[in-house]
C-alpha positions in Angstrom: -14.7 15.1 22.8 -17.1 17.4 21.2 -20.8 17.6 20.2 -20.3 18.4 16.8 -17.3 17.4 15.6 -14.3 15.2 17.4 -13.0 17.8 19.1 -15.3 20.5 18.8 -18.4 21.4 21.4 -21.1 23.9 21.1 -20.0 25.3 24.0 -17.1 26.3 22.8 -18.8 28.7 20.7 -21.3 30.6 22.6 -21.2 34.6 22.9 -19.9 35.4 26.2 -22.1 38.5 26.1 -25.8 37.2 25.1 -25.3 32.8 25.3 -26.1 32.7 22.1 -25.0 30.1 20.1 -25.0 30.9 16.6 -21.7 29.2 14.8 -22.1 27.1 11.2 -21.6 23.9 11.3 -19.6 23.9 8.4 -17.7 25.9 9.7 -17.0 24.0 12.3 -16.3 20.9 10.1 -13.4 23.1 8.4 -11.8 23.5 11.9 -11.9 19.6 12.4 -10.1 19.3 9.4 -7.6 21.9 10.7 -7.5 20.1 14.1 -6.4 16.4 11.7 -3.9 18.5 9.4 -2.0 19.8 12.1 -1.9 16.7 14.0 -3.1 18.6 17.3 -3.3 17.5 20.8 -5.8 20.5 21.3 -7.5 23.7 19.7 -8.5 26.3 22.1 -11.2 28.5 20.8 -10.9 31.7 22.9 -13.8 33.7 20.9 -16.4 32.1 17.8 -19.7 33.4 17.7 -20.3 36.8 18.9 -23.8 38.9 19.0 -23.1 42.2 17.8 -23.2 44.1 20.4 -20.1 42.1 21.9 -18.1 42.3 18.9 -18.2 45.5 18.9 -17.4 45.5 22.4 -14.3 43.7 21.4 -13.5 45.8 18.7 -14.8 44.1 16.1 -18.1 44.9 13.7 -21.7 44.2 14.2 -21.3 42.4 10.8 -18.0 40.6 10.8 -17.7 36.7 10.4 -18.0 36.0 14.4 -21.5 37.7 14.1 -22.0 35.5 10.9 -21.3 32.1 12.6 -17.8 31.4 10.5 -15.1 32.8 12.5 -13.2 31.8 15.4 -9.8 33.0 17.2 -7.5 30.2 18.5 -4.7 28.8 20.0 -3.4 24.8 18.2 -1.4 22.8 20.6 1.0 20.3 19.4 1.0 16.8 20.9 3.9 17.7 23.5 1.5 20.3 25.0 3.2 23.1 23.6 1.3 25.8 21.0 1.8 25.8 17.5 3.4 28.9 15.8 0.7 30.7 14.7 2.5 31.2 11.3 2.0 27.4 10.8 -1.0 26.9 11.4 -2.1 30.0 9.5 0.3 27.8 6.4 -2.0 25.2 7.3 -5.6 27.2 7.1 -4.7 28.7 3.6 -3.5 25.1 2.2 -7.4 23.9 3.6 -9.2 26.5 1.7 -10.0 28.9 4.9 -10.9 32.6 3.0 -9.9 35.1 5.8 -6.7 34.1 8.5 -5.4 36.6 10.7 -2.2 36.4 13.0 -3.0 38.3 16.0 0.8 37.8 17.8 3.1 34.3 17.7 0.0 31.7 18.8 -3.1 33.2 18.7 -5.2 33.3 15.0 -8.0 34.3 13.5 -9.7 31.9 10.8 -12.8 32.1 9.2 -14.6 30.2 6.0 -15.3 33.9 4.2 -14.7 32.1 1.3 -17.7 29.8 1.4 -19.7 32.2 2.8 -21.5 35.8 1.1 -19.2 38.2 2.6 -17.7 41.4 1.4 -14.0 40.5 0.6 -13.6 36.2 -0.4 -10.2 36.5 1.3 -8.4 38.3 3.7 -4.8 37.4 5.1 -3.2 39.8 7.6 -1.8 40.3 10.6 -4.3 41.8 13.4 -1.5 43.7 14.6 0.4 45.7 12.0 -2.8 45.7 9.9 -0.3 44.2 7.3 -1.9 41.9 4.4 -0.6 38.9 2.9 -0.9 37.4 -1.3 -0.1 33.9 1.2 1.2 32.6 4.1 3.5 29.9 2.1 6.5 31.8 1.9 6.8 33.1 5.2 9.0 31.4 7.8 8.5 30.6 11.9 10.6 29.2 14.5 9.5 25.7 13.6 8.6 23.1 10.9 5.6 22.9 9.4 3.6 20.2 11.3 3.6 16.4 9.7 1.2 15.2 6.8 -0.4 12.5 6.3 1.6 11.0 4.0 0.4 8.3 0.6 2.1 6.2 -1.5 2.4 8.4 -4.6 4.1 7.9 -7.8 5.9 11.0 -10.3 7.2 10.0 -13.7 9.0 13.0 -15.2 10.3 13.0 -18.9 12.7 15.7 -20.1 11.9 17.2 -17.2 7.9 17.5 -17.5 5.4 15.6 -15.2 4.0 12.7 -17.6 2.3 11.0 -14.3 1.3 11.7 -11.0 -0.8 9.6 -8.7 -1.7 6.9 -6.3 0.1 3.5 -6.3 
């Protein structure tokens, strides 16, 4: 149980470097609602906030979105204990709105809320390793479904092939 969230704790965000604590809540909010959409057992944040000086120990920048308080690296864990493709959940981020999503090998992701936030770029999509970028995660595939929805009761009335009506019954 967290401190902020559900399932997110300050803690979990501190600079290993400085103790500084300097994550967005909103940010963090946007990670709960990563947490529900992916129906997760458990998200393991391995690095949020960073002081400069320990990003750049890391190899990031002194100005990147861990120094801003709206980035965080992690590993989502399905409800049988095992991780989540990091391909989903990166499928997952996008369809939530998150502005910058990185794959950094088969589990382990970088998200961040770039989008919300004044940053250089509004969105960034790519892979940490190749330096590869990405118009969407959507059309790429993993080695495993995308993870259940919530699901409503919804009704679609097509004529001559068009949508005439879409919504809630």
């Amino acid at each position: 149980m967290g401190d902020i969230t559900a399932h997110f704790s300050a803690k979990e965000f501190i600079c290993p470097h400085c103790g500084k604590q300097g994550t967005q809540k909103a940010f963090i909010e946007r990670l709960e609602k990563l947490f529900e959409a992916l129906n997760a057992s458990k998200i393991i944040i391995s690095s949020g906030y960073r002081c400069p000086e320990h990003s750049v120990a890391v190899g990031g920048y002194r100005n990147d979105a861990h120094v801003m308080g709206f980035a965080a690296d992690l590993i989502a864990y399905k409800k049988d204990g095992t991780p989540y493709n990091s391909i989903t959940v990166a499928k997952v981020a996008e369809r939530l709105g998150f502005g910058g999503i990185g794959l950094i090998d088969k589990n382990y992701i970088h998200v961040d809320s770039r989008d919300i936030n004044n940053y250089a770029n509004h969105k960034w999509f790519g892979n940490e390793s190749t330096g590869q970028t990405y118009n969407t995660f959507q059309d790429m595939t993993s080695d495993e479904p995308d993870p259940p929805t919530k699901t409503s009761n919804t009704l679609e009335v097509l004529y001559n092939g068009k949508c005439i009506f879409k919504g809630g019954i």
